[in-house]
N, CA, C and O of each residue as an XYZ file, in Angstrom:
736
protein
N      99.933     86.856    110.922
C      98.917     86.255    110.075
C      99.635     85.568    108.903
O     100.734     85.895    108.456
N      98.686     84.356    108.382
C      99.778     83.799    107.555
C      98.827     83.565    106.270
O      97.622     83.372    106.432
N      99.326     83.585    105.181
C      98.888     83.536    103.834
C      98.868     81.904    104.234
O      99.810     81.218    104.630
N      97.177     81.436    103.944
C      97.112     80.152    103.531
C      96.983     79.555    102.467
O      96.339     78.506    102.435
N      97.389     79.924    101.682
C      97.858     79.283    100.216
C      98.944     79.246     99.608
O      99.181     78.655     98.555
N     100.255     80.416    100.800
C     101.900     79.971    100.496
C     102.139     79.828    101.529
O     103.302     79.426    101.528
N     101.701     79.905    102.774
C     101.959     79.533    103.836
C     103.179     80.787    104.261
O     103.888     80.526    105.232
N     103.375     81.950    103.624
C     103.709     82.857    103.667
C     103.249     84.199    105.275
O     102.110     84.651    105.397
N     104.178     84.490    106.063
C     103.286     84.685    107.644
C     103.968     86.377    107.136
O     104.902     86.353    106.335
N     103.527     87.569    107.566
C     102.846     88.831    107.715
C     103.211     89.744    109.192
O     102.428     89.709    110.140
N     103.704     90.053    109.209
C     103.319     90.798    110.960
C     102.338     91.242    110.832
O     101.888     91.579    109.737
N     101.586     91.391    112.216
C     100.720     92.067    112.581
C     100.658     93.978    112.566
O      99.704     94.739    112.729
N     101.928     94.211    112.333
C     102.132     96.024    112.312
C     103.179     95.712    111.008
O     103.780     94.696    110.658
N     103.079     97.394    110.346
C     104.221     98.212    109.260
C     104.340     99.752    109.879
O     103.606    100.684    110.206
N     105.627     99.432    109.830
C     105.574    101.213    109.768
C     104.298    102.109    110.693
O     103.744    103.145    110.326
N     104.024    101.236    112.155
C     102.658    101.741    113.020
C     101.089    101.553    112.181
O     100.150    102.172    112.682
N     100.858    100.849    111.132
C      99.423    100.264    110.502
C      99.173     98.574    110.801
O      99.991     97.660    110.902
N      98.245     98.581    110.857
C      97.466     97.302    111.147
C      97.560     96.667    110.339
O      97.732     97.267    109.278
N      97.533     95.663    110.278
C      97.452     94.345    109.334
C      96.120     94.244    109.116
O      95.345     94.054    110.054
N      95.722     94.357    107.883
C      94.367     94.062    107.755
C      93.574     92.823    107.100
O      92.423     92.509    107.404
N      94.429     92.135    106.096
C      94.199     90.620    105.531
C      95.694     90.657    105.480
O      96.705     91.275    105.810
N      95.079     89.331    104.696
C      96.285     88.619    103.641
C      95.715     88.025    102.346
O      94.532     87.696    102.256
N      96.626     87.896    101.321
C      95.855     87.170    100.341
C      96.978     86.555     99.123
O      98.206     86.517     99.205
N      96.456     86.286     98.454
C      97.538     85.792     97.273
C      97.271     85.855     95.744
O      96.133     85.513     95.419
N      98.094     86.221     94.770
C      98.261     86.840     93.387
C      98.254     85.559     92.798
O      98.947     84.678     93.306
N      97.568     85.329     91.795
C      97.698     83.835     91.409
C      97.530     84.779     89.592
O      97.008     85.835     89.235
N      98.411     83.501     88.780
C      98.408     83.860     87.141
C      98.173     81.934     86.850
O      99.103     81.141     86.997
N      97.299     81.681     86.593
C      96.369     80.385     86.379
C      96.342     79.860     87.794
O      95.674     80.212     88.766
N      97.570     78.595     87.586
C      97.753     77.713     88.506
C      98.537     77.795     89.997
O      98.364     77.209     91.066
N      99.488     78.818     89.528
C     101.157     79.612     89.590
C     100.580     80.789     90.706
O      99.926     81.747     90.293
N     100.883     80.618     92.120
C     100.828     81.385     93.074
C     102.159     82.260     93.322
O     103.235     81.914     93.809
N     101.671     83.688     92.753
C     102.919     83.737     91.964
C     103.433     85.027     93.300
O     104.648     85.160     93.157
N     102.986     85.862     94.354
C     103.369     86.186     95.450
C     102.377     86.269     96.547
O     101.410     85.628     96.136
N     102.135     86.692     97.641
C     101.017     86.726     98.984
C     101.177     88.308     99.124
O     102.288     88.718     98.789
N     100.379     89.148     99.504
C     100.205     90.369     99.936
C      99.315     90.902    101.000
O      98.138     90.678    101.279
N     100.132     91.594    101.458
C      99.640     91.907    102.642
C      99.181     93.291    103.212
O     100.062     93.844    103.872
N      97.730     94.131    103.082
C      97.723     95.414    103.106
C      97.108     95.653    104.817
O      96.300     95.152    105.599
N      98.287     96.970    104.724
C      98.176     97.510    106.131
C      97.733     98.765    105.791
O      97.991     99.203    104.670
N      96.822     99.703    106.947
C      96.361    100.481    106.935
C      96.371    101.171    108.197
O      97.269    100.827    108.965
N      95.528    102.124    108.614
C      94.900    102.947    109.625
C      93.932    102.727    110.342
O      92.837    102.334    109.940
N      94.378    103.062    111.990
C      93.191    102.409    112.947
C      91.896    102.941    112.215
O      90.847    102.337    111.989
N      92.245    104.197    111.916
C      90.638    105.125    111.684
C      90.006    104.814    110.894
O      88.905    105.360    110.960
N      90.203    103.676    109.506
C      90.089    103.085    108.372
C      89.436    101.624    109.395
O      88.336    101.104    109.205
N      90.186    101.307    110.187
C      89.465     99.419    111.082
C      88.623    100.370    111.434
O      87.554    100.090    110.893
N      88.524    101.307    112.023
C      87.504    101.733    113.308
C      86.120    101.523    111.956
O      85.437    100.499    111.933
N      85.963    102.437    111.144
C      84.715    102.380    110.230
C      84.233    100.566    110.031
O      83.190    100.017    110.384
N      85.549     99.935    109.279
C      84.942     98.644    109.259
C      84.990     97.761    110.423
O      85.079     96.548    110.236
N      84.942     98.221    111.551
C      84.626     97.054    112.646
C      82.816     97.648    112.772
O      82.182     96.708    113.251
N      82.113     98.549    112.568
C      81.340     98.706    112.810
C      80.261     97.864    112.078
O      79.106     97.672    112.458
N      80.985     97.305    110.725
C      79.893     96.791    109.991
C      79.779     95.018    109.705
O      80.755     94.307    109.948
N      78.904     94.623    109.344
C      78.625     93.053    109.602
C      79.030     92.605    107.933
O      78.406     93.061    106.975
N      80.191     91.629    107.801
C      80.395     91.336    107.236
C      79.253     90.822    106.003
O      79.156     91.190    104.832
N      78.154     89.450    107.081
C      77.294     88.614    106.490
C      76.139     89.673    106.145
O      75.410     89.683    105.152
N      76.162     90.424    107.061
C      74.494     91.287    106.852
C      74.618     92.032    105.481
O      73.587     92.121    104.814
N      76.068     92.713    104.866
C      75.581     93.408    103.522
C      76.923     93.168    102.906
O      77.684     94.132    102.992
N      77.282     92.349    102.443
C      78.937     92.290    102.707
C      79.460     92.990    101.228
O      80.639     92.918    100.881
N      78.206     93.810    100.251
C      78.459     94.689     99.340
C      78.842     95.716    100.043
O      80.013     96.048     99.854
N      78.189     96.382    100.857
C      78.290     97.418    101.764
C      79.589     97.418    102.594
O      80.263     98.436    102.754
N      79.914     96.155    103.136
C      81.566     96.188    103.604
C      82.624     96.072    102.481
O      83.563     96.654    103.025
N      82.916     95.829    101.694
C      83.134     95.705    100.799
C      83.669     97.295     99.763
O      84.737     97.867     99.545
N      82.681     97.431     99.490
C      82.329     99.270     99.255
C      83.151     99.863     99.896
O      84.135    100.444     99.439
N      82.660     99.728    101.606
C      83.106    100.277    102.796
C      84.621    100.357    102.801
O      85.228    101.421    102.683
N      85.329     98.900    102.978
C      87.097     98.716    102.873
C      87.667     99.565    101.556
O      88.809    100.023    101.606
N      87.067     99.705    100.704
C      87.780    100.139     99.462
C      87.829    101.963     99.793
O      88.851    102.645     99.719
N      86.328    102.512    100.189
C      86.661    103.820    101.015
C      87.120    103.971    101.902
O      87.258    105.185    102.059
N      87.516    103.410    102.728
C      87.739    103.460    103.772
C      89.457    103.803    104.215
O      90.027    104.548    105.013
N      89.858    102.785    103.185
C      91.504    102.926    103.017
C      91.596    103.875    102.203
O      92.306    104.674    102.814
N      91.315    104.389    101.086
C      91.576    104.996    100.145
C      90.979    106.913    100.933
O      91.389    107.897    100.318
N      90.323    107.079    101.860
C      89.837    107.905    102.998
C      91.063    108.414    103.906
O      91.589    109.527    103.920
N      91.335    107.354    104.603
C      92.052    107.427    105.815
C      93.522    106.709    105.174
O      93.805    105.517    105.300
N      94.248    107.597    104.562
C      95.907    107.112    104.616
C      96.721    107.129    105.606
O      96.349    107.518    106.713
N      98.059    106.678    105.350
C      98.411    105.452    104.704
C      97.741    104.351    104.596
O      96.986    103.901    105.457
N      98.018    103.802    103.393
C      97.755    102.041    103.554
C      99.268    101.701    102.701
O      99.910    102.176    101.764
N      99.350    100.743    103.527
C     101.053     99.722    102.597
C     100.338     98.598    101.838
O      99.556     97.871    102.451
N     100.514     98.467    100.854
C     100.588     96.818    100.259
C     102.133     96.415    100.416
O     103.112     97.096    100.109
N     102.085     94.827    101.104
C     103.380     94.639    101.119
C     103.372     93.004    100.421
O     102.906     92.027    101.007
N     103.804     92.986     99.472
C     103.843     91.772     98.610
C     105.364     91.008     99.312
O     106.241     91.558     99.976
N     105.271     89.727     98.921
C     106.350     89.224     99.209
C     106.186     88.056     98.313
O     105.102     87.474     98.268
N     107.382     87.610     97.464
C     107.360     86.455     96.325
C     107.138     85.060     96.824
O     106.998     84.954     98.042
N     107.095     84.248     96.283
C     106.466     82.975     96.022
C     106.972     82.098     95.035
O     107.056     80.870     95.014
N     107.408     83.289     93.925
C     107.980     82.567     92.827
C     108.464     83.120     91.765
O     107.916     84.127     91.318
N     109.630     82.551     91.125
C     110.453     83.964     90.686
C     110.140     84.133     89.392
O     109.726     83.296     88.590
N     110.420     85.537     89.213
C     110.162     86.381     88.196
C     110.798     87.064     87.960
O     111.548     87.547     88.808
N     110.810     87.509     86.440
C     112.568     88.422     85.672
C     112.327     90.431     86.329
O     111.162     90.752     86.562
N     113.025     91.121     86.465
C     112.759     91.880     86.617
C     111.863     92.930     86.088
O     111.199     93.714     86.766
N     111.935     92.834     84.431
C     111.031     93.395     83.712
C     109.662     92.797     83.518
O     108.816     93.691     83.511
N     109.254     91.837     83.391
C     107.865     90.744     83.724
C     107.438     91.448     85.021
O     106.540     92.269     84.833
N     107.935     91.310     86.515
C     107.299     91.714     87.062
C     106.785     93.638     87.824
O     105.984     94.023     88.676
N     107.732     94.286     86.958
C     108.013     95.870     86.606
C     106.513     95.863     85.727
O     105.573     96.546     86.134
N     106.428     95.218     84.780
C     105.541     95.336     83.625
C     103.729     94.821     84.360
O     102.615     95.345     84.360
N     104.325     93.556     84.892
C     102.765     93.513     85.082
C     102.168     94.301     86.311
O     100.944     94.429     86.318
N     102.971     94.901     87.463
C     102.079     95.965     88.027
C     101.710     97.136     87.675
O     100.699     97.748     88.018
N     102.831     97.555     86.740
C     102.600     98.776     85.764
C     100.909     98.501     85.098
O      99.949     99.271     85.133
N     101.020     96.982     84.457
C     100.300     96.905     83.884
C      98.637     96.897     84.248
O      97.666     97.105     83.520
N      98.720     96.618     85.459
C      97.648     96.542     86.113
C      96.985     98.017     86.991
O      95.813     98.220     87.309
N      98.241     98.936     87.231
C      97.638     99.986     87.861
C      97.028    101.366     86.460
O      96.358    102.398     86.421
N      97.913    100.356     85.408
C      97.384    101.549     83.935
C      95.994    101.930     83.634
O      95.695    103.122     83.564
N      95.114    100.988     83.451
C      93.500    101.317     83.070
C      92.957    101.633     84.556
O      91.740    101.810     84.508
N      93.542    101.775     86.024
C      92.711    102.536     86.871
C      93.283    104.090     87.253
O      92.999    104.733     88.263
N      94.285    104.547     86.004
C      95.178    106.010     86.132
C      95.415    106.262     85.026
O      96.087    105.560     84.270
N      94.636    107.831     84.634
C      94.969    108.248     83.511
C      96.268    109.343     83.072
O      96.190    110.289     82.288
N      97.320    108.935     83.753
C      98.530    109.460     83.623
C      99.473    108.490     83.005
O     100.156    107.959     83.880
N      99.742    108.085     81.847
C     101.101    106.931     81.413
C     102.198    107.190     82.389
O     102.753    106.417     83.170
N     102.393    108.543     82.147
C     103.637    108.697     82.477
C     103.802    108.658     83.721
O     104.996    108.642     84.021
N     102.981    108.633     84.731
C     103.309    108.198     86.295
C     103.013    106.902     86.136
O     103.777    106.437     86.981
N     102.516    106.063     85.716
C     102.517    105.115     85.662
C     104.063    104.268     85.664
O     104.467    103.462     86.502
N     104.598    104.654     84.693
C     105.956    104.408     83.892
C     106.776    104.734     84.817
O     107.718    104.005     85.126
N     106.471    106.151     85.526
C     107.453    106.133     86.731
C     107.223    105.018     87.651
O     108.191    104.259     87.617
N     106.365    104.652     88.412
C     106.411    103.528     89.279
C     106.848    102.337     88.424
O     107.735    101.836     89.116
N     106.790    101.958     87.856
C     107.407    101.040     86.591
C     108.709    101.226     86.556
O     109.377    100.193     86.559
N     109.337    102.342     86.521
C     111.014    102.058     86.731
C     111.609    102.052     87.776
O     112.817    101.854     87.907
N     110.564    102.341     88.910
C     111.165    102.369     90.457
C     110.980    101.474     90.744
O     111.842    100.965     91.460
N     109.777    100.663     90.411
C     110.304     98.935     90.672
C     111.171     98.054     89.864
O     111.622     97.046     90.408
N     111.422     98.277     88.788
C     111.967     97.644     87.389
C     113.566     97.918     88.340
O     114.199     96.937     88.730
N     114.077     99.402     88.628
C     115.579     99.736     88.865
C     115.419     98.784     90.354
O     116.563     98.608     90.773
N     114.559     98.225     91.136
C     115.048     98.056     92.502
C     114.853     96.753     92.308
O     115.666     96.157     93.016
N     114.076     95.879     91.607
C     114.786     94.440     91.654
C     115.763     93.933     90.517
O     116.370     92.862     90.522
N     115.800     94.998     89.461
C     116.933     94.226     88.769
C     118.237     94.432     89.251
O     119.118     93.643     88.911
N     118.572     95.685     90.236
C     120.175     94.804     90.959
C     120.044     93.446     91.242
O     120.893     92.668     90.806
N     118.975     92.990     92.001
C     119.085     91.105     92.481
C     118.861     90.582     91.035
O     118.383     89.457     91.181
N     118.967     90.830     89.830
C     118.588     90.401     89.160
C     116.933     89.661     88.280
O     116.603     89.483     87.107
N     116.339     89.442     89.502
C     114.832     89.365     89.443
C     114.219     89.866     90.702
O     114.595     90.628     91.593
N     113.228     89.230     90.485
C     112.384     89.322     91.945
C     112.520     87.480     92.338
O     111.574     86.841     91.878
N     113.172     86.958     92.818
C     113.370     85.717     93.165
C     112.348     85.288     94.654
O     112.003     86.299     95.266
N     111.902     84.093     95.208
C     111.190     83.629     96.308
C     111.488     84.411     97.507
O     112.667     84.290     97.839
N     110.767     85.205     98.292
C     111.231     85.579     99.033
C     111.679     87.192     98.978
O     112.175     87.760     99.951
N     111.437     87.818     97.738
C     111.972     89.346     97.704
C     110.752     89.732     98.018
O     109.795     88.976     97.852
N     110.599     91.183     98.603
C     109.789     91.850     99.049
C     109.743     93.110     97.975
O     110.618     93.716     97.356
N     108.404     93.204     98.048
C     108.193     94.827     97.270
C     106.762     95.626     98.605
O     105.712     95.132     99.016
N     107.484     97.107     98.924
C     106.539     97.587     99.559
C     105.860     99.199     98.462
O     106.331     99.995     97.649
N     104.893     99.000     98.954
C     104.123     99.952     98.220
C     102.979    101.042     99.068
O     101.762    100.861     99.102
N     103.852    102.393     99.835
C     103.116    102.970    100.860
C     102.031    104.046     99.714
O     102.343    105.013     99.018
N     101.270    103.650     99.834
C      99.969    104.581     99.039
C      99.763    105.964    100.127
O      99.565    105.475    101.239
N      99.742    107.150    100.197
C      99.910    108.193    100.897
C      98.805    108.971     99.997
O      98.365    108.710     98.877
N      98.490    110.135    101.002
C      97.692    111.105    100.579
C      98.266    112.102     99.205
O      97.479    112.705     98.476
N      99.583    112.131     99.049
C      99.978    112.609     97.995
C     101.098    111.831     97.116
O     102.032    112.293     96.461
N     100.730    110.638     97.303
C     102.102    109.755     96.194
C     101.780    108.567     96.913
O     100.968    108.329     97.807
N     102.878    107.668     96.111
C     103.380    106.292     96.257
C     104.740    106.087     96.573
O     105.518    106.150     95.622
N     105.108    105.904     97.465
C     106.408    105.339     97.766
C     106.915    103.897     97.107
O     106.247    103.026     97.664
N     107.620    103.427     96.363
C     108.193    101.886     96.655
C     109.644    101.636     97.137
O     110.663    102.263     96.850
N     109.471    100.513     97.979
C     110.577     99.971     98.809
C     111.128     98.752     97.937
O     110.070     98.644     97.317
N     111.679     98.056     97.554
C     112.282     96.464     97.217
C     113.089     96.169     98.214
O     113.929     97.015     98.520
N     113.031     94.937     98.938
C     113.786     94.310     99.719
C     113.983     95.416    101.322
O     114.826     95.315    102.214
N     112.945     96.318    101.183
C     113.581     96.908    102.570
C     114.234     98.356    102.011
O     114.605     99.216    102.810
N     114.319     98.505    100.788
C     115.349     99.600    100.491
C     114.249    100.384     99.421
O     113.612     99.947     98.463
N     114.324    101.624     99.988
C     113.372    102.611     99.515
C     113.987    103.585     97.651
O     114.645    104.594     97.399
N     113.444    102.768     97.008
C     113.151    103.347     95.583
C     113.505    104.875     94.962
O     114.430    105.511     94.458
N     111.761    105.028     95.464
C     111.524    106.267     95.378
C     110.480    106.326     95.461
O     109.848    105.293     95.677
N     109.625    107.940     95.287
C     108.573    107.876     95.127
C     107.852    108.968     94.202
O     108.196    110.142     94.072
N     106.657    108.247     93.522
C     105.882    109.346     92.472
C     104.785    110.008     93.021
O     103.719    109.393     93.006
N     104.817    111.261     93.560
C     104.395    112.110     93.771
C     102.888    112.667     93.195
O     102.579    113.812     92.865
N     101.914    111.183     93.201
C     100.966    111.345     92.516
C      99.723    111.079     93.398
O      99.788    109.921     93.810
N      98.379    111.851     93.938
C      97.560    111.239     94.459
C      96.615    110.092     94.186
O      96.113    109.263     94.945
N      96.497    110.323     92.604
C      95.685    109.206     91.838
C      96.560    108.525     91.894
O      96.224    107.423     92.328
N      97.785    108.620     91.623
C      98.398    106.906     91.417
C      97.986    106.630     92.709
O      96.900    106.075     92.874
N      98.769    106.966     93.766
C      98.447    106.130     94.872
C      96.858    105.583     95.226
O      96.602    104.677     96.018
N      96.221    106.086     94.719
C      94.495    105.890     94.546
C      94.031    104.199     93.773
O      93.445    103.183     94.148
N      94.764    104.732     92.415
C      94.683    103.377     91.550
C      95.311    102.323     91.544
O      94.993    101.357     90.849
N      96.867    102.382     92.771
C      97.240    101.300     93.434
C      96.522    100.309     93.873
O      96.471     99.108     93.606
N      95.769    101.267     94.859
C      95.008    100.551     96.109
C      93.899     99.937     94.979
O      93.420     98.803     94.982
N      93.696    100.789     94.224
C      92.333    100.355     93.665
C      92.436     98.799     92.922
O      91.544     98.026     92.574
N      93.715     98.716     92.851
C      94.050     96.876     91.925
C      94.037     95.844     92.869
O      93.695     94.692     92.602
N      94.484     96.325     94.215
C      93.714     95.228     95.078
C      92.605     94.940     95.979
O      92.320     93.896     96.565
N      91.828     96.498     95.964
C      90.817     96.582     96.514
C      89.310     97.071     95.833
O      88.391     97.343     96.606
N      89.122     97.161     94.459
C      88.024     97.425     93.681
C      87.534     95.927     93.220
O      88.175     94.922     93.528
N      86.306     95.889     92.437
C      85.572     94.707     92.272
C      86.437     94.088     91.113
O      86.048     92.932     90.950
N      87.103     94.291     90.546
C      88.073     93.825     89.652
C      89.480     93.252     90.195
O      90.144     92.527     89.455
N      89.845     93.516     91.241
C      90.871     93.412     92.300
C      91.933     92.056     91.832
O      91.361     91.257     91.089
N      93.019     91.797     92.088
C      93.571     91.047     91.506
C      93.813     89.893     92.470
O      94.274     88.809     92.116
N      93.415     90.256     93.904
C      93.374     89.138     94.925
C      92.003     89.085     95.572
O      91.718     89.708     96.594
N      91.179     88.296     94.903
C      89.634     88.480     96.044
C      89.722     87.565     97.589
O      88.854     87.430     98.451
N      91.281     86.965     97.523
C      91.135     86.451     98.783
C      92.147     87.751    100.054
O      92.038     87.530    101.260
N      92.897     88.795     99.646
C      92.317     89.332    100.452
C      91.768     90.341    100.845
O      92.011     90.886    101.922
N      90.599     90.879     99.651
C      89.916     91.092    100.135
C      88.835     90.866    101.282
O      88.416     91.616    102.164
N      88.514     89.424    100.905
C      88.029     88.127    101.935
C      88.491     88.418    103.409
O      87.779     88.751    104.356
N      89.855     88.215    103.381
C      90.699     88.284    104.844
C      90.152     89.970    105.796
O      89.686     90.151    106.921
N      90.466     90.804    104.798
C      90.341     92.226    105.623
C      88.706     91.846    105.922
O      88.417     91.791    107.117
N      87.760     91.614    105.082
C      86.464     91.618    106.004
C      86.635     90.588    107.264
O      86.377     90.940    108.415
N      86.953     89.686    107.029
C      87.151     88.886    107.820
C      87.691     88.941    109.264
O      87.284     88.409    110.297
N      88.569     89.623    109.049
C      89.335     90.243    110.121
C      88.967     91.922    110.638
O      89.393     92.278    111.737
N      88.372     92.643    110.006
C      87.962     93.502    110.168
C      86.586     94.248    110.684
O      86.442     95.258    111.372
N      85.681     93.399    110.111
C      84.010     93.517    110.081
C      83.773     92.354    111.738
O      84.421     91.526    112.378
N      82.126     93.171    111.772
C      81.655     92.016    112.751
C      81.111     91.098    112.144
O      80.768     91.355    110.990
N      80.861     89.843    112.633
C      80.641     88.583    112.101
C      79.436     88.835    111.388
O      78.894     87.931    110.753
């Protein structure tokens, strides 16, 4: 599947999960990476049952329980356009903070991404960040190479929740997973 707005392509599997959209992170104009969340058949199985057009609050609703229900789900971002290591350490930190009331796990995922792209020096076109949300933590990967992980269920909760709650930071793909997921 391919991000149509970087033209950025996805496999269809991670780590044995489905591809469920695609979508893209935009800061104004500036498409700034594409992401791609994979999940659990048992997570598609719920949303293939439901009609996108007929309540698409209700699917909607549905995808956000559904993953956050049935773990794993991966977000797997991949760049577009480069960014310093601390800028982009800071703004996912920054974004998973007001849906987790722990700083300090927060801060931990914040230095496990901050320590894994500043060896490359940034996050440059083309670096990957993976982010396995699990029933008891968050894993992150950079480039393929595994971090670490914070050992938190809410974090991994309020991960998911930045790209999949009504505030979400990509509504296109959200878009995609119904799309690809729901019946017409």
């Amino acid at each position: 599947m391919t991000d149509k707005a970087t033209g950025i392509d996805f496999s269809n599997q991670l780590n044995g999960l489905d591809l469920f959209g695609v979508g893209v992170r935009k800061k104004g104009p500036i498409k700034v990476y594409s992401v791609g969340m994979y999940a659990s058949s048992a997570a598609k199985g719920i949303l293939g049952k439901l009609s996108k057009k007929a309540d698409k609050a209700k699917a909607l609703a549905s995808l956000r329980s559904s993953v956050k229900a049935h773990p794993p789900a991966s977000f797997l971002l991949k760049m577009n356009f480069n960014v310093g290591a601390e800028k982009m350490a800071s703004a996912i930190a920054d974004l998973v903070a007001p849906r987790h009331n722990s700083p300090k796990e927060v801060d931990a995922l914040k230095t496990l991404i901050f320590n894994g792209v500043s060896k490359k020096g940034g996050a440059s076109k083309g670096t990957t960040f993976q982010f396995d949300c699990e029933k008891h933590g968050i894993n992150v990967s950079v480039d393929g190479t595994k971090q670490g992980n914070v050992p938190s269920a809410g974090l991994s909760q309020a991960f998911c929740d930045v790209y999949m709650d009504d505030k979400c930071v990509s509504s296109a793909l959200r878009e995609s997973c119904l799309d690809n997921c729901c019946l017409p």
